[in-house]
C-alpha positions in Angstrom: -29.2 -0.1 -17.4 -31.4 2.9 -17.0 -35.2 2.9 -18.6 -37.4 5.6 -19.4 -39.9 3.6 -17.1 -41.4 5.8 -14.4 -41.1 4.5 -10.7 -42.2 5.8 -7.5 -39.9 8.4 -6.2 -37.7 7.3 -2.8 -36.0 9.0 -0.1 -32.5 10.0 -0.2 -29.9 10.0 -3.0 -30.9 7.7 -6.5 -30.0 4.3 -6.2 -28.2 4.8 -9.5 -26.0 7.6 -8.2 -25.3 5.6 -5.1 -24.4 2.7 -6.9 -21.8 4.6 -9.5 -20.4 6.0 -6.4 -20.3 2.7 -4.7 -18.8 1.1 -7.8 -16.0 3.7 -8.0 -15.0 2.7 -4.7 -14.7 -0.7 -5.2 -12.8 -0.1 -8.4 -10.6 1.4 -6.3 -10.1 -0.8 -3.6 -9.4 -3.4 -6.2 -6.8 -1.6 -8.2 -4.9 -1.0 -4.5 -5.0 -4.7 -3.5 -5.8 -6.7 -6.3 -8.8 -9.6 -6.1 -7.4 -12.0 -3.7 -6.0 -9.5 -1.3 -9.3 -7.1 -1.0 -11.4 -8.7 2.0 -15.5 -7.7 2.0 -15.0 -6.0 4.8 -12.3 -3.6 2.1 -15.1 -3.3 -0.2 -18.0 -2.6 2.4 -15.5 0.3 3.9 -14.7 1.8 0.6 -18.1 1.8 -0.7 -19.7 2.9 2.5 -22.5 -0.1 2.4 -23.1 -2.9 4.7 -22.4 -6.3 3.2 -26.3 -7.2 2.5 -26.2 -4.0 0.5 -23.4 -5.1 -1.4 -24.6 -7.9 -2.3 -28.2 -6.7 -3.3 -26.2 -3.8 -5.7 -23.5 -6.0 -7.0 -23.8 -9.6 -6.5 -20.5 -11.6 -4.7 -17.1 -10.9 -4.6 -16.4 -12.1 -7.7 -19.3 -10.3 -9.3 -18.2 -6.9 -7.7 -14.6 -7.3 -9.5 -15.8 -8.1 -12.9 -18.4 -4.7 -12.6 -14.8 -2.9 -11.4 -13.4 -4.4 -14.3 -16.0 -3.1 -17.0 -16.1 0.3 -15.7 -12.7 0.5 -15.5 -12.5 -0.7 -19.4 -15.1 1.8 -20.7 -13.2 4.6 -18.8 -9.8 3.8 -20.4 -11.5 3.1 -24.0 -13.2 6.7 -24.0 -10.2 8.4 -22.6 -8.0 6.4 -25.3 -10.6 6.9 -28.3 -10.7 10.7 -27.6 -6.4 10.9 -27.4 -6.6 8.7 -30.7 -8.5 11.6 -32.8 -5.3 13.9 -32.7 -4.6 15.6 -35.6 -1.6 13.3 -36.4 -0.7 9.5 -36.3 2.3 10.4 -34.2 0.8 12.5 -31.9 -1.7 10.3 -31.8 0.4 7.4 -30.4 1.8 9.9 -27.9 -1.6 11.1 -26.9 -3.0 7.4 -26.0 -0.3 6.5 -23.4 -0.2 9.4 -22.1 -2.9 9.9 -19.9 -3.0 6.1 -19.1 0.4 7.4 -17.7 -1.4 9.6 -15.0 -3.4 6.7 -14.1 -0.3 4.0 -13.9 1.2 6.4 -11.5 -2.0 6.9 -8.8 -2.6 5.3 -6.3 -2.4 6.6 -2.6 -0.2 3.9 -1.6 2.1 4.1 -5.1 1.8 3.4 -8.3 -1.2 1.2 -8.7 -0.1 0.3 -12.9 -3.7 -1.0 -14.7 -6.5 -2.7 -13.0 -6.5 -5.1 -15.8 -3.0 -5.9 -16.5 -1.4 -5.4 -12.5 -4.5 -7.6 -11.0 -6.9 -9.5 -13.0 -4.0 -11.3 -15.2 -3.4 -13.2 -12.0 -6.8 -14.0 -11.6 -7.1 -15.2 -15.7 -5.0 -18.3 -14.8 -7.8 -19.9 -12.7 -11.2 -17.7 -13.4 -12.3 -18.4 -17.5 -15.0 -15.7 -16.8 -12.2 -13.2 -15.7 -9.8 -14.8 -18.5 -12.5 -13.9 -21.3 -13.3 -10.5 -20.0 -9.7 -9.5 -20.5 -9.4 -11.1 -23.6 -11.8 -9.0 -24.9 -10.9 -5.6 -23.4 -7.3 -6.3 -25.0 -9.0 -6.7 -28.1 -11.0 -3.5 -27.8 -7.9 -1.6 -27.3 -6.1 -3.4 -30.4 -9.2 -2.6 -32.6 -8.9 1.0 -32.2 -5.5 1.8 -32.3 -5.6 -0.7 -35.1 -8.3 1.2 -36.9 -6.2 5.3 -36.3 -3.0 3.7 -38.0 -5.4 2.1 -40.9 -6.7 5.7 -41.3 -3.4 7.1 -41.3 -1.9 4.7 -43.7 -5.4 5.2 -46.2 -4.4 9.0 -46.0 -1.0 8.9 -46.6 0.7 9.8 -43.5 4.1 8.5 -42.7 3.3 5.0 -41.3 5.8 2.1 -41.0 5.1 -0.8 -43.7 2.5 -3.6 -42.2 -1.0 -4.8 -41.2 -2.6 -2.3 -39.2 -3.8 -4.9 -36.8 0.5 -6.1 -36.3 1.4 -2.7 -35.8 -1.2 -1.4 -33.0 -0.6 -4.6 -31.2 3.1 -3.4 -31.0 1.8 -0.4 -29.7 -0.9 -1.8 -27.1 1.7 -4.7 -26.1 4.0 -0.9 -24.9 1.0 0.1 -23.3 0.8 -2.3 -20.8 4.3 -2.9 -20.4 4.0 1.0 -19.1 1.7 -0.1 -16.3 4.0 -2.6 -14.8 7.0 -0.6 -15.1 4.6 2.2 -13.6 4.4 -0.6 -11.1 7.6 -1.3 -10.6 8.4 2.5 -9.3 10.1 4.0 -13.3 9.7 7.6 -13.5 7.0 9.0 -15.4 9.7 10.7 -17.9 10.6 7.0 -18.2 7.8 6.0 -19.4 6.7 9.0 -21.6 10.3 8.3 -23.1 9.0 4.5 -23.6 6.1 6.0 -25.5 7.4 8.5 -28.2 10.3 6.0 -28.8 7.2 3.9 -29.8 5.3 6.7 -32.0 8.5 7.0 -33.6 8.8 3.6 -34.3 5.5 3.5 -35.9 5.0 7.0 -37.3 8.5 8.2 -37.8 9.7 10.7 -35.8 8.0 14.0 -35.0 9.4 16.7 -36.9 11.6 19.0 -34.8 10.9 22.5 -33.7 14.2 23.7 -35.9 13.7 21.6 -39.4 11.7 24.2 -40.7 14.1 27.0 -40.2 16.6 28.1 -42.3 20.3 27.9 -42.0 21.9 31.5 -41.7 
Protein backbone atom coordinates (compact mmCIF):
# COMPACT_ATOMS: atom_id res chain seq x y z
CA UNK A 1 0.00 0.00 0.00
CA UNK A 2 1.53 3.32 -1.00
CA UNK A 3 1.88 6.33 1.75
CA UNK A 4 2.24 9.84 1.34
CA UNK A 5 5.51 9.25 3.66
CA UNK A 6 8.59 10.77 2.08
CA UNK A 7 11.64 8.32 1.72
CA UNK A 8 15.00 8.75 0.45
CA UNK A 9 15.14 8.54 -3.32
CA UNK A 10 17.05 5.19 -4.79
CA UNK A 11 18.66 4.21 -7.95
CA UNK A 12 16.97 2.77 -10.76
CA UNK A 13 13.24 2.00 -11.47
CA UNK A 14 10.57 2.45 -8.06
CA UNK A 15 10.33 -0.55 -6.22
CA UNK A 16 6.60 -0.23 -6.60
CA UNK A 17 6.70 -0.20 -10.45
CA UNK A 18 9.13 -3.11 -10.36
CA UNK A 19 7.02 -5.00 -8.19
CA UNK A 20 3.62 -4.48 -10.31
CA UNK A 21 5.61 -5.53 -13.19
CA UNK A 22 7.09 -8.48 -11.32
CA UNK A 23 3.55 -9.40 -10.10
CA UNK A 24 2.18 -9.39 -13.61
CA UNK A 25 4.54 -11.85 -14.53
CA UNK A 26 3.93 -14.13 -11.99
CA UNK A 27 0.20 -13.89 -12.59
CA UNK A 28 0.97 -14.99 -15.70
CA UNK A 29 3.11 -17.77 -15.15
CA UNK A 30 0.47 -19.03 -12.84
CA UNK A 31 -2.53 -18.76 -15.17
CA UNK A 32 -0.13 -20.90 -17.85
CA UNK A 33 0.76 -23.73 -15.34
CA UNK A 34 -1.41 -23.56 -12.56
CA UNK A 35 0.12 -23.62 -8.72
CA UNK A 36 1.58 -27.04 -8.46
CA UNK A 37 3.06 -27.17 -11.93
CA UNK A 38 4.96 -23.45 -11.81
CA UNK A 39 8.54 -24.26 -10.26
CA UNK A 40 10.47 -20.94 -8.60
CA UNK A 41 12.77 -21.19 -10.99
CA UNK A 42 9.11 -20.27 -13.55
CA UNK A 43 8.44 -17.44 -11.44
CA UNK A 44 12.15 -16.03 -10.99
CA UNK A 45 12.29 -16.25 -15.12
CA UNK A 46 9.03 -14.57 -15.67
CA UNK A 47 9.58 -11.92 -13.16
CA UNK A 48 13.16 -11.27 -14.01
CA UNK A 49 14.28 -11.44 -10.14
CA UNK A 50 16.60 -13.82 -8.42
CA UNK A 51 14.86 -15.98 -5.88
CA UNK A 52 16.06 -13.84 -2.66
CA UNK A 53 14.28 -11.03 -4.37
CA UNK A 54 11.29 -12.88 -4.72
CA UNK A 55 11.02 -13.68 -1.69
CA UNK A 56 11.81 -10.23 -0.05
CA UNK A 57 8.85 -8.64 -2.61
CA UNK A 58 6.37 -11.47 -2.25
CA UNK A 59 6.93 -13.89 0.44
CA UNK A 60 6.89 -17.94 -0.60
CA UNK A 61 5.43 -19.72 -3.26
CA UNK A 62 2.29 -19.82 -1.77
CA UNK A 63 2.28 -16.17 -0.85
CA UNK A 64 3.27 -15.20 -4.55
CA UNK A 65 -0.05 -17.13 -5.92
CA UNK A 66 -2.49 -15.70 -3.48
CA UNK A 67 -0.91 -11.81 -4.50
CA UNK A 68 -1.55 -13.32 -8.43
CA UNK A 69 -4.81 -14.16 -7.24
CA UNK A 70 -5.93 -10.65 -5.81
CA UNK A 71 -4.61 -8.84 -8.63
CA UNK A 72 -6.08 -10.93 -10.90
CA UNK A 73 -9.69 -10.51 -8.92
CA UNK A 74 -9.46 -6.63 -8.85
CA UNK A 75 -8.69 -6.61 -12.65
CA UNK A 76 -11.67 -8.80 -13.55
CA UNK A 77 -14.12 -6.90 -10.87
CA UNK A 78 -13.21 -3.32 -12.57
CA UNK A 79 -13.35 -4.66 -16.08
CA UNK A 80 -16.86 -6.42 -15.07
CA UNK A 81 -18.21 -3.35 -12.99
CA UNK A 82 -17.57 -1.01 -15.90
CA UNK A 83 -19.41 -3.71 -18.68
CA UNK A 84 -22.21 -3.88 -15.96
CA UNK A 85 -23.09 0.11 -16.27
CA UNK A 86 -24.52 -0.47 -19.94
CA UNK A 87 -27.41 1.27 -20.72
CA UNK A 88 -29.49 -1.92 -20.58
CA UNK A 89 -29.89 -5.05 -18.35
CA UNK A 90 -29.50 -7.21 -21.48
CA UNK A 91 -26.69 -5.65 -22.80
CA UNK A 92 -25.49 -5.56 -19.70
CA UNK A 93 -25.28 -9.35 -19.24
CA UNK A 94 -23.68 -9.50 -22.72
CA UNK A 95 -21.20 -6.85 -21.93
CA UNK A 96 -19.76 -8.75 -18.54
CA UNK A 97 -18.87 -12.00 -20.39
CA UNK A 98 -17.65 -10.63 -22.94
CA UNK A 99 -14.44 -9.28 -22.38
CA UNK A 100 -13.75 -12.12 -19.75
CA UNK A 101 -14.12 -13.94 -23.23
CA UNK A 102 -10.88 -12.26 -24.53
CA UNK A 103 -9.14 -13.23 -21.46
CA UNK A 104 -10.45 -17.19 -21.42
CA UNK A 105 -9.08 -17.36 -24.88
CA UNK A 106 -5.20 -15.88 -24.16
CA UNK A 107 -2.65 -17.53 -23.36
CA UNK A 108 0.48 -18.12 -25.53
CA UNK A 109 0.30 -21.73 -25.22
CA UNK A 110 -3.84 -21.78 -25.66
CA UNK A 111 -6.56 -20.95 -23.96
CA UNK A 112 -5.54 -20.37 -20.44
CA UNK A 113 -9.75 -20.07 -19.14
CA UNK A 114 -9.64 -18.07 -15.45
CA UNK A 115 -6.93 -17.99 -13.03
CA UNK A 116 -9.42 -18.57 -10.43
CA UNK A 117 -11.64 -21.13 -11.69
CA UNK A 118 -8.95 -23.27 -14.32
CA UNK A 119 -6.17 -23.28 -11.21
CA UNK A 120 -6.79 -22.38 -7.80
CA UNK A 121 -10.15 -24.63 -7.58
CA UNK A 122 -7.63 -27.45 -7.51
CA UNK A 123 -5.72 -25.93 -4.92
CA UNK A 124 -9.20 -25.06 -2.66
CA UNK A 125 -9.43 -28.84 -1.84
CA UNK A 126 -6.28 -28.91 0.31
CA UNK A 127 -5.25 -24.92 0.95
CA UNK A 128 -8.39 -23.18 3.38
CA UNK A 129 -6.47 -19.91 2.84
CA UNK A 130 -6.74 -20.39 -1.01
CA UNK A 131 -10.41 -22.03 -0.43
CA UNK A 132 -11.58 -18.69 1.37
CA UNK A 133 -9.97 -16.34 -1.06
CA UNK A 134 -12.06 -17.77 -3.82
CA UNK A 135 -14.98 -18.01 -1.86
CA UNK A 136 -14.97 -14.53 -1.49
CA UNK A 137 -14.03 -13.41 -5.05
CA UNK A 138 -17.18 -15.62 -6.21
CA UNK A 139 -19.11 -13.62 -3.95
CA UNK A 140 -17.78 -10.25 -5.19
CA UNK A 141 -18.75 -11.19 -8.56
CA UNK A 142 -22.41 -12.45 -7.45
CA UNK A 143 -22.92 -9.11 -5.48
CA UNK A 144 -22.54 -7.03 -8.38
CA UNK A 145 -24.21 -8.64 -10.98
CA UNK A 146 -26.69 -9.27 -8.27
CA UNK A 147 -27.00 -5.60 -7.49
CA UNK A 148 -27.38 -4.39 -11.94
CA UNK A 149 -30.43 -6.89 -12.16
CA UNK A 150 -31.85 -5.44 -8.64
CA UNK A 151 -31.55 -2.03 -10.41
CA UNK A 152 -33.10 -3.19 -13.36
CA UNK A 153 -35.97 -4.87 -11.74
CA UNK A 154 -36.51 -1.42 -9.32
CA UNK A 155 -36.71 0.43 -12.77
CA UNK A 156 -38.87 -1.59 -14.49
CA UNK A 157 -36.90 -3.15 -17.20
CA UNK A 158 -37.88 -6.53 -18.51
CA UNK A 159 -36.33 -8.88 -15.92
CA UNK A 160 -37.25 -12.59 -15.30
CA UNK A 161 -39.35 -13.15 -11.95
CA UNK A 162 -36.85 -13.88 -8.79
CA UNK A 163 -34.39 -12.78 -6.13
CA UNK A 164 -31.84 -10.81 -7.59
CA UNK A 165 -29.17 -12.58 -5.69
CA UNK A 166 -30.76 -16.45 -7.56
CA UNK A 167 -30.71 -14.85 -10.80
CA UNK A 168 -26.98 -13.34 -11.06
CA UNK A 169 -25.78 -16.51 -9.59
CA UNK A 170 -27.30 -18.14 -12.78
CA UNK A 171 -25.43 -15.74 -14.59
CA UNK A 172 -21.98 -15.94 -12.73
CA UNK A 173 -22.32 -19.88 -12.48
CA UNK A 174 -22.26 -19.27 -17.03
CA UNK A 175 -19.49 -17.19 -16.46
CA UNK A 176 -17.21 -19.63 -15.28
CA UNK A 177 -18.57 -22.45 -17.09
CA UNK A 178 -17.20 -20.06 -20.20
CA UNK A 179 -13.64 -20.28 -18.83
CA UNK A 180 -13.43 -24.09 -18.88
CA UNK A 181 -15.07 -24.50 -22.03
CA UNK A 182 -12.61 -21.61 -23.13
CA UNK A 183 -10.34 -24.24 -21.70
CA UNK A 184 -11.45 -26.99 -23.26
CA UNK A 185 -10.62 -25.37 -26.99
CA UNK A 186 -14.87 -24.10 -27.85
CA UNK A 187 -14.82 -21.30 -30.22
CA UNK A 188 -15.13 -17.90 -29.04
CA UNK A 189 -18.63 -17.63 -31.17
CA UNK A 190 -19.39 -20.54 -28.86
CA UNK A 191 -19.17 -19.01 -26.11
CA UNK A 192 -20.49 -15.48 -27.00
CA UNK A 193 -23.54 -17.81 -28.13
CA UNK A 194 -23.42 -19.32 -24.43
CA UNK A 195 -23.71 -15.75 -23.15
CA UNK A 196 -26.62 -13.87 -24.99
CA UNK A 197 -28.59 -17.23 -24.71
CA UNK A 198 -28.03 -16.34 -20.93
CA UNK A 199 -29.03 -12.41 -21.24
CA UNK A 200 -31.92 -13.72 -22.87
CA UNK A 201 -32.77 -15.92 -20.27
CA UNK A 202 -32.59 -13.30 -17.80
CA UNK A 203 -33.58 -10.07 -19.59
CA UNK A 204 -35.64 -11.32 -22.46
CA UNK A 205 -34.39 -11.19 -25.67
CA UNK A 206 -32.84 -8.15 -27.34
CA UNK A 207 -35.14 -6.48 -29.55
CA UNK A 208 -34.30 -7.16 -33.21
CA UNK A 209 -32.91 -4.76 -35.70
CA UNK A 210 -36.42 -5.26 -37.83
CA UNK A 211 -39.24 -5.09 -35.01
CA UNK A 212 -39.44 -1.58 -35.28
CA UNK A 213 -40.03 -1.38 -38.96
CA UNK A 214 -43.08 -1.48 -40.61
CA UNK A 215 -44.59 -4.19 -42.76
CA UNK A 216 -45.04 -2.87 -46.46
Amino acid sequence: MRTSTKVAPRRGRPPSYDREVALRAIRDVFWERGFSATSLDDIAAAADMNRPSLYGAFGDKREMYLEALRLFSAESGREIRLALEAPTLHAALVAFPAGMIDAYLSGEAGPRGCLVICTAITEATVDATIRSAVGEMLAAIDAVVAARIARAQAEGERCAAGEPKALARVATSVLHSLAVRARAGARRSELVAIARATADLIAGPAPSRTSGRRKG
